[in-house]
C-alpha positions in Angstrom: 47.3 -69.8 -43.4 50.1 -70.2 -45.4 51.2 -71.6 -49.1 52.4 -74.9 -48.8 54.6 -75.7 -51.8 56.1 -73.8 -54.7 57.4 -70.7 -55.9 55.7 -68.8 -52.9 56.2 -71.6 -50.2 55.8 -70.5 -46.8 54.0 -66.8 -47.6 51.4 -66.7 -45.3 47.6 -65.5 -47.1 44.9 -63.7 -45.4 41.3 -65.3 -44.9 38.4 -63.0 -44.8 36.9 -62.5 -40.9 34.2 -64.0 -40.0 32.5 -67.0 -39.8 31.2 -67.1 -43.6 34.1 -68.6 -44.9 35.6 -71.5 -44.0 38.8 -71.6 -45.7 40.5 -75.4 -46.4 43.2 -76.2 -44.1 46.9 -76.6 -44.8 46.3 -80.5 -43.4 43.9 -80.7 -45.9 45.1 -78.5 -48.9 48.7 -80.3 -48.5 46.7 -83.6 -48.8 44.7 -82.8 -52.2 47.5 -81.6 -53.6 49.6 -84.6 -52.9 47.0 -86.2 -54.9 46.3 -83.5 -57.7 50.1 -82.5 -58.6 50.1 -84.2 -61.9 47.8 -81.9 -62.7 48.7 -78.8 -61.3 51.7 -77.7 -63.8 50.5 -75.2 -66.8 46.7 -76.1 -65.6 43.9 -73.7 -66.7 42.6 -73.6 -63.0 39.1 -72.7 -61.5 38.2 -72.4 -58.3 34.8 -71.7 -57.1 33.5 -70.6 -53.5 36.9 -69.1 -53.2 36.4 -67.2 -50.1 40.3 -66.9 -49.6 41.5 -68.5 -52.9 43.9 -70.8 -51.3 43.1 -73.7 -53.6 43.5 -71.6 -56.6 46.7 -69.2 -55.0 48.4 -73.0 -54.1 47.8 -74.0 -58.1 49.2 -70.7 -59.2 52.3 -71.1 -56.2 52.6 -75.0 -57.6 53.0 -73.7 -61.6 49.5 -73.5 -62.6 48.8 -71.3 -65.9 46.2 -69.3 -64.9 43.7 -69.1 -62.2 40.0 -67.6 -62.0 38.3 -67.5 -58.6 34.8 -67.1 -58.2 33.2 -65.6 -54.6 30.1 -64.0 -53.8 31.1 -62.3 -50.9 32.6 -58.6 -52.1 34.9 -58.8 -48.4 36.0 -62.1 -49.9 36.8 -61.0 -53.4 39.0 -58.1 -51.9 40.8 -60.6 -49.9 42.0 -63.0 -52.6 43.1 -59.9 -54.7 45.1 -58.5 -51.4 46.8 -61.9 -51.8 47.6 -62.1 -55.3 49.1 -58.7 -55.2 51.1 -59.6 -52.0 52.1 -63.2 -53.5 52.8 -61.8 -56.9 50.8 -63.6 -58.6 48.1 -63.2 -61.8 44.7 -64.6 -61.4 41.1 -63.5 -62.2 38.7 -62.7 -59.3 35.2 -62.4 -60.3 32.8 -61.1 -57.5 29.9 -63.4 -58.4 27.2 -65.8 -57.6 28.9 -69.5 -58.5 25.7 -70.4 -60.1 25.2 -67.3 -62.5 29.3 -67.4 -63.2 29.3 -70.9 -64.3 25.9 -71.0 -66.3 27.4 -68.9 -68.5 30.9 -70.1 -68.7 32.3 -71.5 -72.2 35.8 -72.4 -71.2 36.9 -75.7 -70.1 39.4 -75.6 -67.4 41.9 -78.9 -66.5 41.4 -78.2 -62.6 38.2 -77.3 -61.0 37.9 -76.5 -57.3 34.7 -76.6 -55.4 34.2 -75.7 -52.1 30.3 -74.7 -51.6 29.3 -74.1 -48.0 28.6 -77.3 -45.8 25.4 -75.9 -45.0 24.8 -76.2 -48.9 23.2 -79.1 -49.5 21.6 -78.4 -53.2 24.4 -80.1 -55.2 22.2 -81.0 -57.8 21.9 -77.5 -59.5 25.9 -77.6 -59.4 25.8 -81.1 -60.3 23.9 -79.7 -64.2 26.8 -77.1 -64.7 30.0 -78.6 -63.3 30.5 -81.6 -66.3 30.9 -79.2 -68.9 33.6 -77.1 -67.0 36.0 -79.6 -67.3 38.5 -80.6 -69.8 38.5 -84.0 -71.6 41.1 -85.0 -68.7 40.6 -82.7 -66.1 39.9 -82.9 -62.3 37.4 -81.9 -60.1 37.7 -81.7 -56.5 35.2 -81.2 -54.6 34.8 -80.5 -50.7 31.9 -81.2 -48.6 31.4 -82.2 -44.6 32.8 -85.2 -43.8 29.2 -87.0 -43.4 28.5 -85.6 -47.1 29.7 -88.0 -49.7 28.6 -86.2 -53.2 27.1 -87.8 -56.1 27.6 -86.2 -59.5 27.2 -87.2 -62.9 30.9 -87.7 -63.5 33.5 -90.7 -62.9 34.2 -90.6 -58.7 38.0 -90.9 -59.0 38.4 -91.2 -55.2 37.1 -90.2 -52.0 38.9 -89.5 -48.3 37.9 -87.6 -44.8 40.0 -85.3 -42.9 38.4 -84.5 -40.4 35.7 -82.5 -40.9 35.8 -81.8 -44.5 35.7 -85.1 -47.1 37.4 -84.5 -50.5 36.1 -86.0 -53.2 37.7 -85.8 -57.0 35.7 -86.5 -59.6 37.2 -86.5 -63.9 34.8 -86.9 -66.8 
């Protein structure tokens, strides 16, 4: 994998091994943020079910502020900071349950990315915390299978398959 666009274009980024995490294709990353770029510059960034951070590293590459990424997987969380000390960049890696990170969260970020596994079907329980993470005119864009089309209590901005995976961005 590699970052697409931005001050670390072309630096290829690690994915942990496995088949636990399925990290967002450049097809599909290069797509989203064709879409989210007006909101990418000095954006307070979250992304959630990081595995290996490539939605938040791409932000951070494309100007983003600041970045925190939020795995449960320890081999994960190792891997994103491997590739924010190779790309140079600052972000925040918490090694944590998404649930338990964002119950408690009290900041408000302009860009939230949310990647839970397809298997993950329970996006209700996300669905209570995910409103209040946003800014007054953030984004939220969420990935699901293709077949999934998510309904949360916030404005559906737009929807669009790529193969497998759907994106779906949603703003307050």
């Amino acid at each position: 994998m590699r970052i697409i666009a931005g001050s670390r274009k072309g630096h290829s980024i690690a994915a942990p091994k496995g088949l636990d995490t399925r990290p967002t294709s450049d097809r599909v990353r290069e797509a989203v943020f064709n879409i989210v770029a007006p909101f990418v510059e000095d954006a307070d960034v979250l992304d959630l079910f990081a595995g290996s951070g490539a939605m938040g590293l791409e932000a951070l590459s494309r100007g983003a502020a600041h970045a925190v990424f939020v795995e449960a997987d320890p081999a994960a969380c190792r891997t994103i900071e491997r590739n924010l000390d190779k790309l140079g960049l600052r972000g925040e890696v918490r090694c944590a349950g998404v649930l338990a990170a964002i119950a408690n969260e009290r900041r408000r970020f302009d860009l939230v990315f949310c990647d839970p596994p397809y298997a993950e079907r329970d996006h209700e329980t996300l669905a209570r915390y995910l409103p209040r993470l946003l800014s007054d005119d953030g984004l939220l864009v969420f990935e699901t299978a293709a077949k999934i089309e998510p309904d949360l209590p916030l404005t559906k901005r737009t929807s669009r398959r790529y193969g497998a995976a759907r994106i779906t961005l949603f703003e307050p």
